[in-house]
C-alpha positions as CSV (number, residue, x, y, z in Angstrom):
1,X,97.9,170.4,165.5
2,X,94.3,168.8,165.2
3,X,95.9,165.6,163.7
4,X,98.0,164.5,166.7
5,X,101.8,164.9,166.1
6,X,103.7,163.7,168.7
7,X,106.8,164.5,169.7
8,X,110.4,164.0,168.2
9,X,113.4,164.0,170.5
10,X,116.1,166.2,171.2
11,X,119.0,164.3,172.8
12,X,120.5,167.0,174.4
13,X,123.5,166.1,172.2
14,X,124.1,163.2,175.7
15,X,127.5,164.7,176.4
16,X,128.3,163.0,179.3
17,X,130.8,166.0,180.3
18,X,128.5,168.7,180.2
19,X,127.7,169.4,183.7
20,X,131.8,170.3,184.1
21,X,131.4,172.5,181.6
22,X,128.8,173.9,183.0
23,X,130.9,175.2,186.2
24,X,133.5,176.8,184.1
25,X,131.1,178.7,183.1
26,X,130.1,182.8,185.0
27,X,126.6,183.1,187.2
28,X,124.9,184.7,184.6
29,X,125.3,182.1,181.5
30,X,124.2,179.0,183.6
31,X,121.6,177.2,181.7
32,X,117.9,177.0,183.3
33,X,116.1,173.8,183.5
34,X,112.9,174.2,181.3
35,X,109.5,174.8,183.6
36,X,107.0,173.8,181.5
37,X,105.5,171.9,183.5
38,X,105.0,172.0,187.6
39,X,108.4,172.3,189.5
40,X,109.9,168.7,190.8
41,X,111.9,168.9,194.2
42,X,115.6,168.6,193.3
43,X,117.2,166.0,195.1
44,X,120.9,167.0,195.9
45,X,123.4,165.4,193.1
46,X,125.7,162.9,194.2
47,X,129.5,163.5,194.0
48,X,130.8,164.5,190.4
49,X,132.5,161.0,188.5
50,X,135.0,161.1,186.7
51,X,135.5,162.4,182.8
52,X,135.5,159.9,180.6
53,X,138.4,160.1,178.2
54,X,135.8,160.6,175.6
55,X,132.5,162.3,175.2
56,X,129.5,160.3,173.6
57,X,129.3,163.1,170.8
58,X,132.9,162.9,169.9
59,X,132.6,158.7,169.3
60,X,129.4,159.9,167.5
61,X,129.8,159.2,163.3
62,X,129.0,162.6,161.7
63,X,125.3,161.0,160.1
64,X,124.1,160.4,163.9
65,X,125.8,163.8,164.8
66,X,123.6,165.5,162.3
67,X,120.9,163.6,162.9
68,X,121.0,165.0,166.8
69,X,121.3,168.6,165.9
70,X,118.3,168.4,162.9
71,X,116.4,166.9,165.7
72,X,116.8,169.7,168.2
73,X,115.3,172.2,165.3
74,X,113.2,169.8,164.2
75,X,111.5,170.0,167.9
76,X,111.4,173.7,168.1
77,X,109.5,173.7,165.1
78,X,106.8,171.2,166.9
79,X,107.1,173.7,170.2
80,X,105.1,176.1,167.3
81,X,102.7,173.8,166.1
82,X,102.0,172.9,169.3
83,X,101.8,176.4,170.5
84,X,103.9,175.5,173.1
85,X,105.8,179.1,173.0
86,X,107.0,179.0,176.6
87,X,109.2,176.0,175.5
88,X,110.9,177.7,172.5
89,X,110.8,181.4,173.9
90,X,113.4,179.4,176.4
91,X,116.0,178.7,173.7
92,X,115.2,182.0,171.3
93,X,116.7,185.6,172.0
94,X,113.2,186.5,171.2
95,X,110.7,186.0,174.2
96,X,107.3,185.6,173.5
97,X,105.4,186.4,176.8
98,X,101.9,186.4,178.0
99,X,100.9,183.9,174.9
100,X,97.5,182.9,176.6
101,X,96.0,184.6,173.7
102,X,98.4,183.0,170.6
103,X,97.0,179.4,171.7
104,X,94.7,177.8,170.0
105,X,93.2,180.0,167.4
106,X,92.3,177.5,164.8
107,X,89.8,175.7,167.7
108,X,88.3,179.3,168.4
109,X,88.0,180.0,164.6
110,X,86.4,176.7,163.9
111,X,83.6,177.1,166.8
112,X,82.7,181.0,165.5
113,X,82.2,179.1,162.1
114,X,80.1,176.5,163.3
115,X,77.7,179.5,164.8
116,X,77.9,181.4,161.9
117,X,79.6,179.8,158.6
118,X,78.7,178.2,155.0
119,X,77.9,175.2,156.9
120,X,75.0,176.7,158.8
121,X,72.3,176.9,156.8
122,X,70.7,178.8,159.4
123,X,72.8,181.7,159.9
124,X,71.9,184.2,157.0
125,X,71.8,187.8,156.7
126,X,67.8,187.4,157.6
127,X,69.1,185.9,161.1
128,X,71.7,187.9,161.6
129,X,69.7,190.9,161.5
130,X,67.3,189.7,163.7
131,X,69.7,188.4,166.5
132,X,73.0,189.8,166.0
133,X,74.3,189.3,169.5
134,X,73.7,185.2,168.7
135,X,75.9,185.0,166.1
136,X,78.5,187.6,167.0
137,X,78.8,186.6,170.7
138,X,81.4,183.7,170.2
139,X,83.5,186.3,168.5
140,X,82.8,189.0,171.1
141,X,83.9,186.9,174.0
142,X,87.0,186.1,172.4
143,X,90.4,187.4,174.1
144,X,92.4,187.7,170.6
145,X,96.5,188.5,170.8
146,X,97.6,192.1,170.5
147,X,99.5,193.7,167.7
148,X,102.8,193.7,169.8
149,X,102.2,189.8,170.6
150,X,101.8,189.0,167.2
151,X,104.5,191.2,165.8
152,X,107.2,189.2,168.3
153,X,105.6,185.8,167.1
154,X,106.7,186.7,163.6
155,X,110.1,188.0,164.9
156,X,110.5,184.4,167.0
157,X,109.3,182.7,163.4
158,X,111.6,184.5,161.6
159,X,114.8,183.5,163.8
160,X,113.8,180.1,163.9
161,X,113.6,179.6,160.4
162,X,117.1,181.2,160.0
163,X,118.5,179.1,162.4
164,X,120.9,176.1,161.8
165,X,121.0,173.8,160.8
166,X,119.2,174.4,157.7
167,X,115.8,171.9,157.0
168,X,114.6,173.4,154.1
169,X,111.2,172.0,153.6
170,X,110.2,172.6,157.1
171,X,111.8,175.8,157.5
172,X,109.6,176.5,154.0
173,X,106.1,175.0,155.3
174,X,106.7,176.2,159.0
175,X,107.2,179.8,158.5
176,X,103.9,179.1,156.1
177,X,101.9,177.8,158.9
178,X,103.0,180.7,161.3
179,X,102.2,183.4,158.2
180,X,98.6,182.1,157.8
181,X,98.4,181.5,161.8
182,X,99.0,185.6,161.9
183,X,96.7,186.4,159.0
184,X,93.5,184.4,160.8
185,X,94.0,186.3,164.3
186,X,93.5,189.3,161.9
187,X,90.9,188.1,160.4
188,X,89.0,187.3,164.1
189,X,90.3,190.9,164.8
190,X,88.7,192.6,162.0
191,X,85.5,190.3,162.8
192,X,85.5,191.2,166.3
193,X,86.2,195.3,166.0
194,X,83.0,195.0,163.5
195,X,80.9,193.7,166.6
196,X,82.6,195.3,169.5
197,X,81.8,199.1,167.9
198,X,78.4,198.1,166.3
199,X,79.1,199.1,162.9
200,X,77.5,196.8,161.5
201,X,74.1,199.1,162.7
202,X,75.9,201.8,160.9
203,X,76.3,200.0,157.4
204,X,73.2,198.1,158.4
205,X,74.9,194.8,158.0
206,X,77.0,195.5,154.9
207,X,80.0,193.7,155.5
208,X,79.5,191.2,157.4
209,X,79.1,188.4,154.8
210,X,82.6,189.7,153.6
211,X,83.8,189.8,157.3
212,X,82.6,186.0,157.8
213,X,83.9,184.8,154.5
214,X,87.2,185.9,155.0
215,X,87.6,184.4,158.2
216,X,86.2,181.4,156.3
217,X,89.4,181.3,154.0
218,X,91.5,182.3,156.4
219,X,90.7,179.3,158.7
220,X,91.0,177.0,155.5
221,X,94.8,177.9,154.1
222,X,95.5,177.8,157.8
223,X,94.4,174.0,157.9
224,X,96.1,173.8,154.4
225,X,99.1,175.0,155.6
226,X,98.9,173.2,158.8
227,X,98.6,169.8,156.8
228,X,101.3,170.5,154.9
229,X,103.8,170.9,157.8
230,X,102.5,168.0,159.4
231,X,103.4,165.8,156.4
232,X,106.9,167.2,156.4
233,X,107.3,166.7,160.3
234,X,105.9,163.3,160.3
235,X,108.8,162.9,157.1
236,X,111.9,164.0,158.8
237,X,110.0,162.7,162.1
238,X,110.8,159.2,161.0
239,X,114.2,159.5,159.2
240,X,115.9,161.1,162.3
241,X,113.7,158.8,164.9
242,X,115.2,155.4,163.6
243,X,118.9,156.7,163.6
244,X,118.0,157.8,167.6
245,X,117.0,155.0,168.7
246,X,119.7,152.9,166.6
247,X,122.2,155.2,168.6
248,X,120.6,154.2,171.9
249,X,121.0,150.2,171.3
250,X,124.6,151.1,170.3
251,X,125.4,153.5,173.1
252,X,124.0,150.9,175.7
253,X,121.4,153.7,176.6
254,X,118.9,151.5,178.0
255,X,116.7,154.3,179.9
256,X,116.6,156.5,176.6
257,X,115.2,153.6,174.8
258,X,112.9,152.5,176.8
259,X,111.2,156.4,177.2
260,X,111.5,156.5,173.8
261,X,110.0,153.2,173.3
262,X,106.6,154.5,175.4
263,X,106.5,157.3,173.7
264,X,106.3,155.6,170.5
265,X,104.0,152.4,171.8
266,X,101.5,155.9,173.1
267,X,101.6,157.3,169.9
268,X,100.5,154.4,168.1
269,X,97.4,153.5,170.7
270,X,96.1,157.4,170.6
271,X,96.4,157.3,167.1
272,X,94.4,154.3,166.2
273,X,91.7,155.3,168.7
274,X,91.6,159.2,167.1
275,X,91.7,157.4,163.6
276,X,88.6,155.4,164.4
277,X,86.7,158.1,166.1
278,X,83.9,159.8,164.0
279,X,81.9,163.2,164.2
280,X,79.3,161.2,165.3
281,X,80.9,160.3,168.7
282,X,81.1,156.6,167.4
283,X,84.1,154.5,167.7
284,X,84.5,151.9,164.2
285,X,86.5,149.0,164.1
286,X,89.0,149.5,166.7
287,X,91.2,146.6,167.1
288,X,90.8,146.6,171.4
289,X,92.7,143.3,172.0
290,X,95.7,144.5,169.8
291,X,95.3,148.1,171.8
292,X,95.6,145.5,175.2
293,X,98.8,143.9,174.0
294,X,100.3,147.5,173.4
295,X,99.3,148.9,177.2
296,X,101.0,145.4,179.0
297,X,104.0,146.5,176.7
298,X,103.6,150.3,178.5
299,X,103.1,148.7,181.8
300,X,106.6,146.2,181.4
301,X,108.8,148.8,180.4
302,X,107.4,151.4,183.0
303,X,108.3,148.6,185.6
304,X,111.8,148.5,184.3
305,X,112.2,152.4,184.6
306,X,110.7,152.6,188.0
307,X,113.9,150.5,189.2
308,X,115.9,154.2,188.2
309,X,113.9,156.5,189.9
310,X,115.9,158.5,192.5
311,X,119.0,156.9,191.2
312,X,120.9,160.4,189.5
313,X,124.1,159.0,189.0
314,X,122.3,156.2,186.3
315,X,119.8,158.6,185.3
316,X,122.9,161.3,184.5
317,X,125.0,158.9,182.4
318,X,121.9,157.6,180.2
319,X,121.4,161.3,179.3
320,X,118.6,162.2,181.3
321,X,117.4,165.5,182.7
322,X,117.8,164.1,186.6
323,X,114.8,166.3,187.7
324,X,112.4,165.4,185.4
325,X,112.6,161.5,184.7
326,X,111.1,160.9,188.0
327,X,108.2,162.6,186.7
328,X,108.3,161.1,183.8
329,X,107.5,157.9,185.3
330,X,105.5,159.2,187.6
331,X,102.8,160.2,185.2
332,X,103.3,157.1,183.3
333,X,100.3,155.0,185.5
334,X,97.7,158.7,184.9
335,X,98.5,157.7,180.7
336,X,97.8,154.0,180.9
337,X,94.4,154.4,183.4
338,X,93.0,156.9,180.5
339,X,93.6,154.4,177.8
340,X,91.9,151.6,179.4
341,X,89.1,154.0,181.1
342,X,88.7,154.9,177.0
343,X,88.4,151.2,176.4
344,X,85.6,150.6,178.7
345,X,83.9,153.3,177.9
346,X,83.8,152.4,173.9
347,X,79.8,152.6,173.8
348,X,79.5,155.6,175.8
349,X,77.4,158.3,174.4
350,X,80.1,160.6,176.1
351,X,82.9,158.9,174.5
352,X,84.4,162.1,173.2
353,X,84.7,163.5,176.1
354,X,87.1,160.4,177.4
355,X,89.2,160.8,174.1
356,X,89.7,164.5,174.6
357,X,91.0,163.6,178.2
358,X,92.8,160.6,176.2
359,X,94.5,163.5,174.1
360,X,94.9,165.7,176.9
361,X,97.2,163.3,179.0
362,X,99.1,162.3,176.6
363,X,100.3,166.0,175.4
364,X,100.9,166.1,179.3
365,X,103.1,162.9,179.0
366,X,105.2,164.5,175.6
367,X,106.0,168.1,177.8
368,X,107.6,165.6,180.5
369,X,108.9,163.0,178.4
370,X,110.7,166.7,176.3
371,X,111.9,167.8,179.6
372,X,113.5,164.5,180.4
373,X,115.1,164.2,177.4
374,X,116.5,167.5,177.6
């Protein structure tokens, strides 16, 4: 989404017992590691402990249980606004494949409006005329997703807003913001045929203010329905968040916590830089010292979490995916050197350019932090 949402945890459900139950199960159920992001070398797992007498999700009270398994749908809903489809196609009986095309439509949309849309005065009939290729070469260039892909993104939709449990709002506004997502690849489709067979030189230009108007209003109820989701996310975001991270104090999962605690701390620094960032490339009012406070609090608890790295055995009872917590950490010094490089670079007439790499890193950060937590 535009608006940065950032990511809400799935706790894997931190059953302790899982990886017995795992063994008992044949070859062709075992359950694959997520590769979303570039393979880590396994080191070899130390010698099994073990069973406690009771799993962490049987002393769980049935509020914190529920809490876990809205959060695990709650995340596969951001997977879609995210248009991270590798992630979701990985827990859905419906896989999406070869999505290159499905990502990022709204960005595309935006710039083929920005050549030729209500806003630019310039770009009339008169001018299209006279330099078609100009205003239909964005579109042209575009590689759009096919009928099939689309088709299987409504079937994945479809599932996932069946699926239990049941979160009615955001089942309701996500399946809206996936409908309108379809309807403005058709419109760039419709657009794009228009162009590609030069039939606007047979109906000497006819329909193409109806063909750029419609994308138009397409692109807007997408952002509509886009806005609304992310107000319900961000809702249920922060219900199910606090009873987390109250269950991680409780539980004495002190590695949980502290990723979560980053995560959150991350959050709040892009977000104040992205909320005082105008079109103009100018940064207003941006609290830096407060921002400065916020990165040594990154850089104390990344300490603490470096202590773990390599150590399975801790990482396995906190919950955490053995593979990818040493990543995790890893990456953390790559997040806090692009928030300080954003920082000195505050008067920078390429300023945007640093907050897109600012934005960048930090959706790099949420896909390992997900995997971790996983």
């Amino acid at each position: 989404m535009p608006t940065k949402i950032l990511t809400l945890i799935i706790v894997s459900l931190l059953i302790i017992s899982c990886d017995d139950k795992t063994k008992q199960q044949p070859d062709d159920k075992q359950p694959v590691e997520s590769t979303n992001i570039s393979v880590i070398e396994q080191t070899p797992a130390p010698e099994p402990e073990p069973e406690p007498s009771q799993t962490i999700e049987q002393t769980m009270d049935e509020t914190t249980r529920q809490a876990y398994a809205q959060s695990a749908k709650i995340k596969l809903w951001l997977s879609v606004f995210n248009y991270d489809y590798g992630y979701l196609g990985q827990i859905s009986n419906k896989k999406v494949k070869n999505t290159s095309t499905l990502i990022d439509l709204d960005k595309k949309t935006k710039k083929v409006l920005q050549n030729c849309g209500e806003k630019n005065k310039a770009c009339t009939l008169k001018a299209i005329k006279k330099e078609p290729l100009k205003y239909f070469s964005l579109v042209l260039n575009l590689s759009l997703p096919s009928e099939k892909l689309l088709h299987n993104y409504k079937l994945l939709i479809d599932e996932l807003e069946k699926s239990e449990p049941q979160l009615l709002e955001l089942d309701t506004e996500g399946k809206k913001f996936a409908e309108n997502y379809v309807k403005l690849a058709l419109a760039l489709h419709e657009l794009q045929k228009y162009a590609l067979n030069d039939e606007y030189q047979s109906d000497d230009y006819k329909k193409v203010p109806k063909l750029f108007n419609q994308l138009a209003n397409s692109y807007n109820e997408f952002i509509q329905a886009q806005n609304s989701a992310k107000l319900i996310y961000n809702k249920l975001y922060n219900e199910i968040h606090d009873i987390q991270k109250l269950d991680f104090k409780k539980r004495g999962l002190t590695l949980q916590y502290d990723c979560m605690e980053i995560m959150d701390i991350t959050q709040e620094i892009v977000g104040l830089i992205n909320s005082t960032f105008d079109e103009k490339n100018n940064i207003k009012n941006l609290d830096t010292q407060a921002i400065e406070l916020k990165i040594q609090q990154i850089i104390d608890i990344s300490d603490n979490l470096k202590k773990y790295k390599g150590d399975y055995a801790v990482i396995k009872m906190q919950g955490l995916n053995r593979i990818y917590f040493d990543g995790f950490v890893d990456y953390l010094p790559k997040m806090i050197t692009q928030i300080k490089l954003v920082l000195t670079k505050l008067d920078d007439k390429n300023i945007n350019q640093e907050i897109k790499s600012l934005n960048t890193t930090e959706n790099s950060l949420i896909q390992l932090y997900n995997n971790s937590t996983n």
